[in-house]
C-alpha positions in Angstrom: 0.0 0.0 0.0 1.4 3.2 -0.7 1.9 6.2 0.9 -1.0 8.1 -0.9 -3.7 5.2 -0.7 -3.3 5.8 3.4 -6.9 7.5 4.9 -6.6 10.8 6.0 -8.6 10.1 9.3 -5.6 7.1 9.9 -2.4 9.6 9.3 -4.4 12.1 12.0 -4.7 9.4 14.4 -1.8 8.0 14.2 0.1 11.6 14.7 -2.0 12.6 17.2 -1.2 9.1 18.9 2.3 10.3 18.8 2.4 13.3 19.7 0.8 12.3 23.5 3.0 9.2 24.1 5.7 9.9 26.6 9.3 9.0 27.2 7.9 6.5 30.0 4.9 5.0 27.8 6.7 5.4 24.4 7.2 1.6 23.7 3.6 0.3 24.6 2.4 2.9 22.1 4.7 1.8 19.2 3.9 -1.8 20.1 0.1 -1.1 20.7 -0.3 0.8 17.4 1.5 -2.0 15.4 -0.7 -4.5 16.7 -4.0 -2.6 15.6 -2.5 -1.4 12.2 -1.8 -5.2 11.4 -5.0 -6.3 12.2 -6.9 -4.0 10.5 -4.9 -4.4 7.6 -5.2 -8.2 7.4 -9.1 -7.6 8.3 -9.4 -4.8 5.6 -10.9 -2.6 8.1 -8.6 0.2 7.3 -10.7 2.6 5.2 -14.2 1.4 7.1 -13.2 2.0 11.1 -13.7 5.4 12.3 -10.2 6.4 13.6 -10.9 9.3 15.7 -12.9 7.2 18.8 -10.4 4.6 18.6 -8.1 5.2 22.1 -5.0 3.1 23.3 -5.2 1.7 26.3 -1.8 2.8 26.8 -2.5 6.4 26.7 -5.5 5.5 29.2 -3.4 4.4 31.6 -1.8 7.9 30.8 -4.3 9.7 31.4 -5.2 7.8 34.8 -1.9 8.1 36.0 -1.5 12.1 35.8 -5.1 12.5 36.8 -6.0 10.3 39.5 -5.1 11.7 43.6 -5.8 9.4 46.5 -8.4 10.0 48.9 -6.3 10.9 52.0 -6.8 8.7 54.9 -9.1 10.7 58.0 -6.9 11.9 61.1 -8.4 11.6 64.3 -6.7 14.3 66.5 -7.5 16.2 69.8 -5.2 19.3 68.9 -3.4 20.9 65.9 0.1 22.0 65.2 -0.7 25.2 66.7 -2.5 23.9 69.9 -6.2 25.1 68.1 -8.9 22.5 68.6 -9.5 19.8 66.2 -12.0 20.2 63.8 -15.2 17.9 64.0 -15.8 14.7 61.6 -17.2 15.1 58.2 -20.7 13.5 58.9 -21.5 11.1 56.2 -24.3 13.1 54.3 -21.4 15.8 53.4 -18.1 13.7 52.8 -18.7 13.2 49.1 -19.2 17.4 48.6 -16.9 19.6 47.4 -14.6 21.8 49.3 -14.8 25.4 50.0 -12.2 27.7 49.3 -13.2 30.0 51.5 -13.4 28.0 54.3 -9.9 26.3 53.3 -8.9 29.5 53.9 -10.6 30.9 57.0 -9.1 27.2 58.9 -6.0 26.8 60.7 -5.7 23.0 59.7 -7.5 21.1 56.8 -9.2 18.1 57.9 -12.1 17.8 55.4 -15.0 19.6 58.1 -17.3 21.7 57.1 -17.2 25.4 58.9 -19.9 26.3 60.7 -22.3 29.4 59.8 -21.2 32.6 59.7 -22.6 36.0 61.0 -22.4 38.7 58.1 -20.4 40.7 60.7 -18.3 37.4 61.0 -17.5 37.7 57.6 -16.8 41.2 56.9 -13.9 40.8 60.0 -12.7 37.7 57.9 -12.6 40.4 55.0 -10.9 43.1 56.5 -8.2 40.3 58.4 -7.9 38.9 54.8 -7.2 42.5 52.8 -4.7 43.8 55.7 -2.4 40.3 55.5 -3.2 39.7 58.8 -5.2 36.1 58.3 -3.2 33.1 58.5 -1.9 31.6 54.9 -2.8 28.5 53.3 0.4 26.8 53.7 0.1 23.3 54.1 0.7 21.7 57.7 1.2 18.0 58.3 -2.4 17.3 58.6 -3.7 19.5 55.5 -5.2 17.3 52.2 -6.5 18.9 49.9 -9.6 17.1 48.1 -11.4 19.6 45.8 -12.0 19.0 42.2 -9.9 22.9 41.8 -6.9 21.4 43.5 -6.9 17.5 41.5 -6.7 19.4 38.7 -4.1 21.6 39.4 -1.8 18.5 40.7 -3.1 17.2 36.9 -1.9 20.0 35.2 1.6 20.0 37.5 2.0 16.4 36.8 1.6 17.0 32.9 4.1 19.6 32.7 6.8 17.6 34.3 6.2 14.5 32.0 8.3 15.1 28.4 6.0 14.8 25.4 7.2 12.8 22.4 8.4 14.7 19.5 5.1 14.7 17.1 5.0 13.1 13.6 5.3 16.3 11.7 8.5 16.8 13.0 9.9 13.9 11.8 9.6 14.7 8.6 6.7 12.6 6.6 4.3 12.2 9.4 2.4 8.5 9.4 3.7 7.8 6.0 7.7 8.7 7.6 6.2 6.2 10.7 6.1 3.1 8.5 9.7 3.7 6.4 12.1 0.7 6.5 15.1 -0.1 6.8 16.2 0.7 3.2 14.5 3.7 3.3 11.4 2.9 1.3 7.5 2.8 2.1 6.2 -0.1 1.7 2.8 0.2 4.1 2.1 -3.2 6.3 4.0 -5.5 3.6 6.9 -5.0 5.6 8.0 -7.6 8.1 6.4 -7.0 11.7 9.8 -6.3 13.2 10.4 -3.2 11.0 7.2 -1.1 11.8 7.6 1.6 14.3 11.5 2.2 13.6 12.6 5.1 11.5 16.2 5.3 10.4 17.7 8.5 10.8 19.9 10.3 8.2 21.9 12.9 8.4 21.5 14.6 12.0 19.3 11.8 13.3 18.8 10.9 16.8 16.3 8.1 18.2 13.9 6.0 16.7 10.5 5.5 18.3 11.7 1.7 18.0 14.3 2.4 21.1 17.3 1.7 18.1 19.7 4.4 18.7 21.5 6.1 15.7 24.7 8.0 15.7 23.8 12.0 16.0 26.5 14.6 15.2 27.4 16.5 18.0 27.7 20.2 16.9 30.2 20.9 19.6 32.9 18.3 17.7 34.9 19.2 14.7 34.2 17.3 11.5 37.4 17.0 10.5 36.0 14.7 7.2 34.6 18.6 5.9 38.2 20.4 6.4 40.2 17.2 4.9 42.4 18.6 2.0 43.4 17.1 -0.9 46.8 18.0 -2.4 46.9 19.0 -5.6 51.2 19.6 -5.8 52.8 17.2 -8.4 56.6 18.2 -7.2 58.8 14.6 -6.0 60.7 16.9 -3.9 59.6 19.4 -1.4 61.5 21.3 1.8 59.7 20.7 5.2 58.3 23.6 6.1 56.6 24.1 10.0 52.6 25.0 9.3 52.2 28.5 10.9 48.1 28.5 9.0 45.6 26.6 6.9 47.7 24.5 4.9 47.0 24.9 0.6 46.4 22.1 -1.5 48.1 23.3 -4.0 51.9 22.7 -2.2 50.5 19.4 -0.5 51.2 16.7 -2.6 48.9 13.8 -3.4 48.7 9.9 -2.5 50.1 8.9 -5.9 52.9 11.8 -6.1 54.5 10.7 -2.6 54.8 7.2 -3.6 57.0 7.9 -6.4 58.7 10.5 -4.0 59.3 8.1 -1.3 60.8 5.5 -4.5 63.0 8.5 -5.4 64.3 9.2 -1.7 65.3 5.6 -1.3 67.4 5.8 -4.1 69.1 8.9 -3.3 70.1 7.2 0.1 71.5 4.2 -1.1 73.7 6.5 -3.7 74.5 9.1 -1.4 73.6 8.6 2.6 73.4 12.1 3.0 71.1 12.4 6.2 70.4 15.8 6.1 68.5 15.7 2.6 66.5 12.8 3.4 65.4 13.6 7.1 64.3 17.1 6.0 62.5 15.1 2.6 60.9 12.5 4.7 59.5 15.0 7.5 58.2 17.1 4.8 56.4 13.6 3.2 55.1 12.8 6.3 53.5 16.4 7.1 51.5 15.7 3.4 50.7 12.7 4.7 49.0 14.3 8.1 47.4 17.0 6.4 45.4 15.2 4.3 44.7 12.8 6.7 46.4 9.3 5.3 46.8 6.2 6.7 47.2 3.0 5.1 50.0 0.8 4.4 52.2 3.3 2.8 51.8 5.5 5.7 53.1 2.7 7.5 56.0 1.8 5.2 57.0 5.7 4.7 57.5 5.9 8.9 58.8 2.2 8.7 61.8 3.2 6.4 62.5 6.5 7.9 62.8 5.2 10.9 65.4 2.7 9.8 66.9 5.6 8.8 67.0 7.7 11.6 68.4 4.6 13.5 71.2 4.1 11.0 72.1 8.2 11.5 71.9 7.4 15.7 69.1 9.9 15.2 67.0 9.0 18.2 64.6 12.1 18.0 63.1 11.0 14.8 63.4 7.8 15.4 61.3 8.2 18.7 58.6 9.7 16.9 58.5 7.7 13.8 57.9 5.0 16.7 55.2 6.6 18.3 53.7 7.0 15.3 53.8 3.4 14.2 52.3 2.1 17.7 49.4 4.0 16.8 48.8 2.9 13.4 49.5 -0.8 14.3 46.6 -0.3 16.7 44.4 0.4 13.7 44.9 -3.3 12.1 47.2 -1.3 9.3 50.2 -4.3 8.0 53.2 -3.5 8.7 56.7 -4.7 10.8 55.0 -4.4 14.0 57.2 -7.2 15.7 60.4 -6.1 14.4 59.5 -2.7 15.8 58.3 -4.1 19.2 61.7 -4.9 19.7 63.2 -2.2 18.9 61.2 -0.4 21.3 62.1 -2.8 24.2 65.6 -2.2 23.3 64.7 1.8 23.1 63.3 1.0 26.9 66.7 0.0 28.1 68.3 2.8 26.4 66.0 5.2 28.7 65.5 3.1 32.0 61.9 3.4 31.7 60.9 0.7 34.2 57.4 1.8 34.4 56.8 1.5 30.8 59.1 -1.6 30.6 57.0 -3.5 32.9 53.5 -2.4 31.1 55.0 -3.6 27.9 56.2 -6.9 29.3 52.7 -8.1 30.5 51.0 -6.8 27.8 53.3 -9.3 25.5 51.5 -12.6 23.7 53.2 -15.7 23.5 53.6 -14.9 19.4 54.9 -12.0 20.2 57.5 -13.6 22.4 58.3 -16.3 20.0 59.3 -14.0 17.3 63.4 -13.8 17.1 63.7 -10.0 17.9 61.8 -10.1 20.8 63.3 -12.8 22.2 66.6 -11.4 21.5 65.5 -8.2 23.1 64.0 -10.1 26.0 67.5 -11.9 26.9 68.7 -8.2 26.7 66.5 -7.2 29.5 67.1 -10.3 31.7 70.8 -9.7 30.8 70.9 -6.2 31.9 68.5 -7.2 35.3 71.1 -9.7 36.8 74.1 -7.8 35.6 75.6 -10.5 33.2 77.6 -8.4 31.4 79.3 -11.6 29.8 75.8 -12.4 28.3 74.8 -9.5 27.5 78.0 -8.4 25.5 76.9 -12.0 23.7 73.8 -10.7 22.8 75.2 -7.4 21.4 77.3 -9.2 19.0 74.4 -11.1 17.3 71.9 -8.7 17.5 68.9 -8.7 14.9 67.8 -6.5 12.2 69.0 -2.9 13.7 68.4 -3.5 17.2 72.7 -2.5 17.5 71.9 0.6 16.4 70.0 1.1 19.9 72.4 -0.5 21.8 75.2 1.2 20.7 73.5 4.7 22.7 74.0 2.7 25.7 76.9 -0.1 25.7 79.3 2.2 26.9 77.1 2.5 29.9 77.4 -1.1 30.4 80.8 -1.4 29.2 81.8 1.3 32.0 79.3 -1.2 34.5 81.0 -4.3 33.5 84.4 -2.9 34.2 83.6 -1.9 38.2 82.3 -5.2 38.1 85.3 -7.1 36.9 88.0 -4.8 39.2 86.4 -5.7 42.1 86.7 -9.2 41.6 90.1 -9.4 40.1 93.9 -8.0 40.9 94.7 -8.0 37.5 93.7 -8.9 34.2 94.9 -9.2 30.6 93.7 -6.7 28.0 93.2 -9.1 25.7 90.9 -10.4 28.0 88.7 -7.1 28.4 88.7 -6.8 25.2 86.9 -9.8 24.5 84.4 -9.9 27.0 83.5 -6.3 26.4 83.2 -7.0 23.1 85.7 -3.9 21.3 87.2 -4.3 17.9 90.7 -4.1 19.1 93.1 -4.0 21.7 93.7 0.4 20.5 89.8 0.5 21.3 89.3 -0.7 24.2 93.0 1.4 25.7 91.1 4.6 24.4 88.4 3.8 26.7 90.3 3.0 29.7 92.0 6.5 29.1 88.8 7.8 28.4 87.2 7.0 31.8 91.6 7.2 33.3 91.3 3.8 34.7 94.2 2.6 31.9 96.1 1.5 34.9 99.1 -1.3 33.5 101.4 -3.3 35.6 105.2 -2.6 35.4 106.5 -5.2 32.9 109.4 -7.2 34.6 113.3 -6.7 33.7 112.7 -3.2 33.8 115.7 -0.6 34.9 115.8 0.9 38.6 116.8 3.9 37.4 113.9 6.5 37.8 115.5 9.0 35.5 115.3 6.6 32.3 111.9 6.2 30.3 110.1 3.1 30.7 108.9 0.9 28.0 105.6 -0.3 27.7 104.8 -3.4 26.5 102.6 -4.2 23.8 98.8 -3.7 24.2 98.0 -7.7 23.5 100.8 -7.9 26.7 99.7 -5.7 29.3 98.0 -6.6 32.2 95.3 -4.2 33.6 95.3 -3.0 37.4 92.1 -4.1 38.9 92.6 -2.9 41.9 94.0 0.7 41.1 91.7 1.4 38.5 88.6 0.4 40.3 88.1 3.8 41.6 88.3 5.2 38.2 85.7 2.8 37.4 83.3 3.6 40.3 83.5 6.9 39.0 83.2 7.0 35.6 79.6 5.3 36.6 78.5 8.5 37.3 78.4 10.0 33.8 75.9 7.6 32.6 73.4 7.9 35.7 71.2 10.8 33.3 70.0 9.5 29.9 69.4 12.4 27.5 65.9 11.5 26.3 66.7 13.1 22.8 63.2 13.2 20.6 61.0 11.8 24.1 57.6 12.3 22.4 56.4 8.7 24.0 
């Protein structure tokens, strides 16, 4: 049945329906008027039944509810609240009559008694108390009840106003006809399915359905970012970053398609050239198109994937740092990526800082295929390594260290180096410098001298044969010879410590 073939008598009833149903009654309405349209429709009564004196019993029990006041039990009591004397009982020839105003007012208490009859010079003092403000008020006390058919329907009228009234059907654009839309949106009268009468789907600015199904609303107080997205419209590979200072224009942002041959281009260039300047200040100005214009997919990911590789391989732990952050988020969006190879580089980036806190919300928020992986698990040993102090492992694990997880730990193995070395002249009197440089894990015999001079704890024993004679040079032996002095340079040692006890969060954006 279409929209026009609906009687005019059934569109009025059916708004005026409505328009009186409540927030508290609203779903017996809905479900009362579905029942009655249904049956008329399968009875063909729809055109033949006289609409207007058809009433829901919902509404009825509406109407009762804001209407009705209960008779107020009678109160048998020798003296009022202000000592007066009670009044008399109602007899039973006058307890159904209606109360008087007047005497309401001329009483101290209400009790529901009549007053008795009053001399005209009675009633011209009551007057003259009345017009002066002298006679008492009718402010309730604990034993006044007020029964007259004036008050019920004040208390009706006060009980309606504090009762929301649904929105009507004109307001929802379509009235009876906008009552019976679907789901997709077109009418198809009572052929619908049973479950679909009564909800309305909302477009646009919608809000709720008289079916109780809640649609999202735009809130006028939130930016719609999708309205101020830009689209670049630059077709330039290379660009300068640049610090927004106003509205960025489309016509120096560059699009999707231009920054991936940009991004193809800057790789190139690095592999020729490794000149870190040029490519940190291309990439931050590739990733600023990529913000503007609101982009995030999978070459998001790979553009901050590759230039933080890059940043790592530059010891450029600012960038890196927030090329990181950046990633966590867009891993959280289901976007592909490395995200496992990058987990451990931010374990390892952990260690660098000393971030316990965060070290030990990471590790228990860890799955066991997350663990499994081989950079995690490398970068897990490298925790446990540094928590016991096994500096003999750990120097292990920096020697076969995944991917560019050595890029990290090279910001902080002179810390442990430094560490290792108050460890080992404690427990030693001397030791060969072949030795240390083995365990710590230097290049060379020359490197690891330079950082015992570094830190002055290059302390040597004497070689033997050596002249008495103070005023002669002595000759050191070779490096691969010497034999370091624990016990002298473990001072040195305990000092040098203190250098390392502030990490310089370059970049800290986490």
């Amino acid at each position: 049945m279409s929209s026009s073939a609906w009687p005019p008598e059934l569109k009025a009833w059916v708004q005026q329906c409505l328009s009186k149903a409540t927030a508290s009654n609203k779903d017996a309405v809905n479900s009362e008027l579905k029942q009655m349209l249904f049956k008329a429709h399968a009875d063909g009564t729809i055109n033949t039944t006289d609409w207007s004196k058809v009433e829901l019993s919902s509404l009825k029990a509406q109407v009762q509810r804001t209407t009705h006041v209960p008779v107020p039990p009678r109160i048998n009591i020798t003296t009022t609240s202000f000592g007066n004397p009670a009044p008399k009982p109602i007899p039973p020839a006058q307890a159904g009559t209606s109360f008087n105003p007047s005497t309401y007012l001329s009483s101290p208490v209400a009790g529901g008694s009549t007053a008795p009859q009053s001399t005209p010079a009675s009633e011209k003092k009551k007057r003259k108390k009345k017009n002066d403000g002298s006679a008492k008020s009718s402010f309730p006390t604990p034993y006044h009840f007020t029964t007259s058919a004036e008050e019920q329907e004040a208390l009706a009228r006060r009980a309606a106003r504090f009762q929301k009234p649904a929105a009507s059907s004109s307001s929802m654009g379509g009235g009876v006809d906008r009552w019976f839309v679907d789901e997709e949106g077109s009418v198809n009268g009572l052929g619908m399915v049973p479950g679909q009468v009564g909800k309305r789907k909302m477009r646009g600015k919608g809000g709720l359905g008289y079916s109780g199904e809640e649609v999202m609303e735009v809130d006028p107080n939130v930016i719609d970012w999708d309205k101020h997205t830009i689209r670049g419209t630059s077709t330039k590979l290379e660009k300068s970053y640049l610090r927004l200072t106003s509205e960025p224009n489309p016509a120096d942002v560059r699009p999707l398609h231009i920054l991936q041959q940009t991004l193809q281009l800057l790789k190139r260039k690095w592999k020729d050239n490794h000149n870190y300047a040029y490519a940190l200040d291309q990439f931050k100005s590739m990733r600023q198109d990529l913000t503007v214009q609101r982009i995030k997919n999978d070459f998001t990911v790979e553009v901050y994937e590759i230039h933080a590789r890059i940043a790592l391989e530059a010891k450029d732990l600012g960038e890196y740092n927030q090329c990181q952050t950046m990633l966590r988020q867009l891993y959280e969006l289901g976007i592909k990526g490395h995200p496992q190879e990058f987990l451990s580089y931010r374990i390892m980036y952990l260690l660098h800082t000393r971030n316990r806190s965060d070290m030990a919300t990471l590790l228990a928020q860890l799955t066991s295929s997350e663990k499994s992986d081989p950079g995690v698990k490398h970068a897990l040993d490298v925790h446990a390594a540094l928590a016991t102090s096994n500096y003999v492992r750990f120097f292990r694990l920096f020697t076969t260290a995944p991917n560019m997880s050595g890029y990290i730990m090279d910001h902080f193995v002179e810390r442990e180096r430094i560490a290792a070395l108050a460890i080992m002249s404690k427990g030693y009197m001397t030791l060969p410098l072949t030795y240390v440089t083995t365990s710590l894990a230097f290049d060379s015999e020359e490197e690891s001298d330079t950082f015992l001079h570094a830190h002055d704890a290059a302390i040597y024993i004497l070689p033997p044969n050596q002249p008495n004679n103070p005023w002669k040079p002595i000759k050191q032996a070779p490096l691969h010879e010497r034999l370091w002095d624990c016990k002298k340079a473990h001072a040195a040692c305990a000092t040098g410590m203190s250098k390392y006890r502030v990490v310089d969060l370059k970049g800290q954006v986490d």
